[in-house]
C-alpha positions in Angstrom: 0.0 0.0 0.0 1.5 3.5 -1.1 2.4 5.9 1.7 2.4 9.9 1.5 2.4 12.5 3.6 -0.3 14.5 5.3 0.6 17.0 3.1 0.0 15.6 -0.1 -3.3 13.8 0.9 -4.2 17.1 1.8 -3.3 18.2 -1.7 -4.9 15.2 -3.6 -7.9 16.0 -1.6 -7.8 19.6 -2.0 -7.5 19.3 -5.6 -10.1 16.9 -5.7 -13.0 19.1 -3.8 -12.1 21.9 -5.7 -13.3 20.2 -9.0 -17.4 20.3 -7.0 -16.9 23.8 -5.8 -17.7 27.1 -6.9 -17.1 30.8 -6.8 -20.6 30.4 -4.9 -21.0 27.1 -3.2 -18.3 26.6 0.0 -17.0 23.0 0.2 -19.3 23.1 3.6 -22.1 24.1 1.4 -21.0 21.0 -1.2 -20.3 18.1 1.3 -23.3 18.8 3.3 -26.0 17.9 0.3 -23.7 15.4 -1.1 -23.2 13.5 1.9 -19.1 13.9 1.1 -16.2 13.9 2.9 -16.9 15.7 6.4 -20.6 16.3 5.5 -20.1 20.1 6.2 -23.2 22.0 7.6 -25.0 18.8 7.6 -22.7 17.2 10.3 -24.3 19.2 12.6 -27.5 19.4 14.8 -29.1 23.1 14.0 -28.4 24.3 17.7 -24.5 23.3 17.0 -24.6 25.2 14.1 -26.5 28.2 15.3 -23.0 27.6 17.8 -20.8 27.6 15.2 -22.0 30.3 13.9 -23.2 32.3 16.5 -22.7 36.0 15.1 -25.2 35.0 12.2 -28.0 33.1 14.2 -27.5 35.7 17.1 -28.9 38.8 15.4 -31.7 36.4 13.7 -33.6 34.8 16.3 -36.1 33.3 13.9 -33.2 32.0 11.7 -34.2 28.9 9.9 -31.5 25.9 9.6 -32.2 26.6 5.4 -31.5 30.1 6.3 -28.4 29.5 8.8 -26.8 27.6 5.9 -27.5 29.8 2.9 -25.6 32.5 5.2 -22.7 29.8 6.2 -22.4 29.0 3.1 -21.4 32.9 1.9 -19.5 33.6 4.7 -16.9 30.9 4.0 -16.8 31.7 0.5 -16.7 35.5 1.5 -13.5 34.1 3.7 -11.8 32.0 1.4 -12.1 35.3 -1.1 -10.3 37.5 1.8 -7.4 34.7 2.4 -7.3 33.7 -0.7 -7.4 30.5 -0.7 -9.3 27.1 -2.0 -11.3 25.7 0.0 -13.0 26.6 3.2 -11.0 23.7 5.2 -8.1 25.9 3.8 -9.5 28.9 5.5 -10.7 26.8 8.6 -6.8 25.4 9.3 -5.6 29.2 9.6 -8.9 31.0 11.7 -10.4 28.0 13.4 -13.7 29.8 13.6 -16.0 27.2 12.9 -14.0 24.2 12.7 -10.6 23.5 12.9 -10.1 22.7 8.5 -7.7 20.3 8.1 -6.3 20.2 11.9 -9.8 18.4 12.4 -8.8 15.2 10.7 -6.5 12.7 11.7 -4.3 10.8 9.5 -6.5 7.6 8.9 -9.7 9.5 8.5 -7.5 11.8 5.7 -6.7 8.3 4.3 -10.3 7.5 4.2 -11.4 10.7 2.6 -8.5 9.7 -0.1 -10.1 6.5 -0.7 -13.6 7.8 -1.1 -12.6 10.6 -3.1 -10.1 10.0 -5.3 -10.2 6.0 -5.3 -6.6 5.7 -3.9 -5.6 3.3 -0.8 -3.0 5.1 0.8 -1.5 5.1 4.1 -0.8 8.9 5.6 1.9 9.3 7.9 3.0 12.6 8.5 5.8 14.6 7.0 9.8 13.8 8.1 11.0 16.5 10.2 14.6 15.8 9.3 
């Protein structure tokens, strides 16, 4: 079984969820009605995400879960856009707002995700620090 590093299953994957996303449509947004890789907003019960996102839900106290999401869903594409980067695990590993990006995996479940995304069996082990 081929082995890489944290870092380049974190590449395969990246370059693998950017092919669903959008200029409009966080990978949060994606994997949450696709049932892929971390499941996103779905992962969540509707009073953790109101949590997770508290400084949306707080000013709306009638916020709907469709609601909550649609405005999830912007902010981390409206973040990605100020870091610039490509996906919102991308922009979670630096700010940890909502979740921790790709600090939130370990390196079997990044092994699975490699497997259901990209059909690879890998093992991840992560990178020498010689």
């Amino acid at each position: 079984m081929p082995s890489i590093t944290r870092d380049q299953a974190i590449e395969k994957l990246r370059s693998r969820l950017t092919e669903v996303t959008d200029d409009n449509h966080s990978i949060c947004h994606i994997a949450g009605h696709a049932g892929i890789f971390c499941h996103g907003l779905s992962q969540w019960s509707f009073e953790e995400l109101k949590r997770r996102y508290w400084w949306l839900a707080e000013s709306r106290p009638n916020v709907t879960r469709e609601e909550l999401e649609r405005l999830a869903n912007a902010w981390q594409v409206g973040r990605q856009q100020v870091l610039g980067t490509k996906l919102a695990c991308d922009t979670q590993t630096i700010e940890h707002d909502t979740c921790r990006g790709w600090d939130e995996f370990d390196d079997a479940t990044l092994a699975r995700f490699v497997k259901e995304l990209c059909g690879d069996i890998v093992v991840v082990h992560p990178a020498s620090t010689a």
